[in-house]
N, C-alpha and C positions, 0 to 999 in steps of 0.2 A: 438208648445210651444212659449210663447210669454217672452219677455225678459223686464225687467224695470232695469232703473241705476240711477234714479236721488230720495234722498234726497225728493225734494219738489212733488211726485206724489202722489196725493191723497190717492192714493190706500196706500204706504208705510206709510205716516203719522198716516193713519190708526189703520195698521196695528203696527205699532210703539206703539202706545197708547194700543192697546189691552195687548201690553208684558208689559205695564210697569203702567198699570195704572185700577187700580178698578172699579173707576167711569166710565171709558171706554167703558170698557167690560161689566159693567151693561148699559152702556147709548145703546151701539151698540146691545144687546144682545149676545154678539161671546165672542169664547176663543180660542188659541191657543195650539196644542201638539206639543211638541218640540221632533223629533227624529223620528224612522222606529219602534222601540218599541212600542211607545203610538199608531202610526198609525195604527199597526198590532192588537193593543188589542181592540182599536175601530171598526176597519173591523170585527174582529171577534166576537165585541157585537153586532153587525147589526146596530152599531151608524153611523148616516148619516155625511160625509165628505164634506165639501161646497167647497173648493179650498186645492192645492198644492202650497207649494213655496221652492224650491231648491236652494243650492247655486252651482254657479260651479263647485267649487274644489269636492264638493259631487256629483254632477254630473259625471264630470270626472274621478272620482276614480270608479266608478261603470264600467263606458263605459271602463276603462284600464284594468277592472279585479281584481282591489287591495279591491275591498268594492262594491260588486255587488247589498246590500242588497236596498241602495238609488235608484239607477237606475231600481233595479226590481218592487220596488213601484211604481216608475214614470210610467213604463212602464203598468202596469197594473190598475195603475188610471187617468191616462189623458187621456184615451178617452170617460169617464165619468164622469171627473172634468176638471174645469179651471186649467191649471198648469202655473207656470211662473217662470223663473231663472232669477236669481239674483247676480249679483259680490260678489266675499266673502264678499266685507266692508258692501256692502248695507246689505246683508243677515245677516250678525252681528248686524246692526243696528237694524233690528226688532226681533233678536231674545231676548226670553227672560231669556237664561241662559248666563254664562259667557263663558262656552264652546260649541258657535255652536255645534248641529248635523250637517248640513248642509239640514233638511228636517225639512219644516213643515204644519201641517195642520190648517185650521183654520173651527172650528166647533161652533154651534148656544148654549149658555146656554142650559142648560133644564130647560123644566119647572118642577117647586117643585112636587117631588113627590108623589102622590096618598096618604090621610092619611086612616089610617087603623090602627085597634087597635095592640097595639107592647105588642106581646106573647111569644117572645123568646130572645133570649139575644142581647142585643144591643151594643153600646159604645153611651156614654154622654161624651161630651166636652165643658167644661167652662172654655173661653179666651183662647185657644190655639193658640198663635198667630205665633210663626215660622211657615213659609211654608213646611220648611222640615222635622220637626217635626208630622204636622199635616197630611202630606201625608206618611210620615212613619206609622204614627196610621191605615189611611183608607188601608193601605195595608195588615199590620198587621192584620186589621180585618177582610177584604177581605178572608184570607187567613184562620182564622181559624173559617170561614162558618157565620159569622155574616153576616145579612141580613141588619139590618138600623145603620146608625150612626147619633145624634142629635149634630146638633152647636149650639151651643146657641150664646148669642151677647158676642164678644168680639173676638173671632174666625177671623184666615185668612180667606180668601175669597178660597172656595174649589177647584172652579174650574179657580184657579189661576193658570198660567203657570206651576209655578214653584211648586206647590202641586200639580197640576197634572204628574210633572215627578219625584217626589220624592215617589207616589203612583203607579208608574209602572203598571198603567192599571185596578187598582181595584174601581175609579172612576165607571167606566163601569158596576160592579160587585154589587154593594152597592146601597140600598138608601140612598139614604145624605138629610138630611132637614136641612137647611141653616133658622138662624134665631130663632130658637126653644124656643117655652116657654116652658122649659126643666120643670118645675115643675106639670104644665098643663099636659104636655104628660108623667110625669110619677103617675098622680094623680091615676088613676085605674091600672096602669101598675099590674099583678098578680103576677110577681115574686122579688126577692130579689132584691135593691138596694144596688150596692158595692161601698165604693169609696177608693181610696189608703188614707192614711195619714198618717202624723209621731204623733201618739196620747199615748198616757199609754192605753187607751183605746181601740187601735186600736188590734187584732187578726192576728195571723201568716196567710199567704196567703195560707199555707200548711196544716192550721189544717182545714179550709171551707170545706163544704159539698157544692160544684159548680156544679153537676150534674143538676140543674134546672135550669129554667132561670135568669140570672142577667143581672141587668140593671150597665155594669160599670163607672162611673165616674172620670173622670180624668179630672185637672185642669190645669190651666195656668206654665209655667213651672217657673216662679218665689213663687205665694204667693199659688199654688195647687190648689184644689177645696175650693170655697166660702163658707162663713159658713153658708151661708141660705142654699144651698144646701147641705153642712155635715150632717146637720139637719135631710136632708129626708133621708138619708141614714140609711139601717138598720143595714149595715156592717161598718165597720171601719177596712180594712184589710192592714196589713205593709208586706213589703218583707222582709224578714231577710237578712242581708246584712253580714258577717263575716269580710269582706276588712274593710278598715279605712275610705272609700267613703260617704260624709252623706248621702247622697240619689243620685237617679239614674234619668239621663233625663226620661223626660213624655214619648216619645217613647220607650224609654228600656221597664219601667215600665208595661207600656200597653202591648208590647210583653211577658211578664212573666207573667202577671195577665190571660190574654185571652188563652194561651197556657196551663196554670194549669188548667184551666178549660178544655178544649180539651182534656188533660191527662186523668183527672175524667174522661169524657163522655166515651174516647177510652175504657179504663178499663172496665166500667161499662157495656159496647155492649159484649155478648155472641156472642163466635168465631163462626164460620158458619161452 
């Protein structure tokens, strides 16, 4: 294992840019996972690992016995990646959260994935721009069996550091189409378009018949979904809220929308 401490090495500058910077990471094609987490949900989607980079103290807490799980990655992927340690400051320096893991990897963008006509229930996102919002959603949806989620423009960048660790591995899980002419892809779409909104016209989330597919929509976490796209929608569905709260962050939301659908479907499956 090879050691770097300086600031001005190419390689760090690098990698510096990739944590902190968009244009980067598209000029370079690369991203960064920050942590043993992302690493383990990457090895386990058979997604290819280009280098390691450790900080010390991560290091050494594995080799003491206090936090073996850095050191067991190390050990079982450098002798099939580049690995390099790092002093805590530098390792700080390129990471890109504010609380080092002390591990990271650095892997190649993908390319956009494969189009094909969308049959089943999705997630639509227009201008989602927190990072941790936005990787909260891809987990969220990861999670309750949604297969693609659409960015449309205005969107963080998905496979940004920092929405890759707010998404805990469901990157991996998901198609993501970065870019999306969200109205184009949902022109033949065959099932229902939902989108959340605070309307008179809008419908309780609990009185929907969500057993088929929907296409959901969710907007920017200030001004919600655009009214060119409210438009397409065929739902207008609100959460009932009881509290005094006027509305709920975009992630909340998307978790309660996607979930009540899940309820339906659970229901709906005769016991075996």
């Amino acid at each position: 294992m090879r050691t770097l401490t300086s600031r001005d090495n190419p390689q760090i500058r690098r990698l510096h840019g990739l944590a902190t910077s968009t244009r980067e990471r598209r000029k370079h094609g690369e991203t960064l996972l920050d942590g043993p987490h992302l690493v383990a949900a990457a090895v386990a989607a058979g997604w290819p690992l280009k280098a390691l980079y450790v900080s010390e103290s991560g290091l050494a807490d594995g080799e003491n016995g206090e936090n073996g799980e850095i050191a067991s990655w190390v050990a079982r992927l450098a002798p099939m990646l580049p690995c390099t340690r790092l002093p805590d400051a530098l390792f700080a320096h390129i990471s890109p959260v504010d609380a080092p893991s002390g591990l990271l990897a650095l892997i190649d963008l993908p390319a956009p994935p494969q189009v094909m006509p969308l049959e089943d229930s999705l997630v639509v996102l227009d201008g989602v721009q927190d990072p941790g919002n936005l990787g909260a959603i891809l987990r969220t949806a990861a999670a309750a069996g949604i297969g693609d989620a659409l960015l449309g423009e205005g969107c963080a960048q998905a496979w940004a550091p920092r929405v890759l660790r707010a998404g805990m591995g469901a990157h991996f899980l998901l198609r993501i189409h970065e870019g999306a002419d969200i109205p184009a892809a949902l022109a033949a779409y065959p099932g229902q378009v939902a989108a959340t909104a605070l309307s008179e016209q809008a419908r309780s989330l609990y009185t929907l018949d969500l057993r088929g597919p929907v296409a959901w929509l969710f907007g920017a976490e200030g001004r919600g979904v655009s009214a060119a796209l409210l438009a397409r929608a065929d739902i207008l569905a609100s959460i009932p809220m009881p509290g005094a709260a006027e509305s709920l962050n975009v992630a909340a939301a998307a978790a309660v929308c996607l979930f009540e659908q899940v309820r339906q479907r659970v229901r709906d499956i005769p016991a075996s």
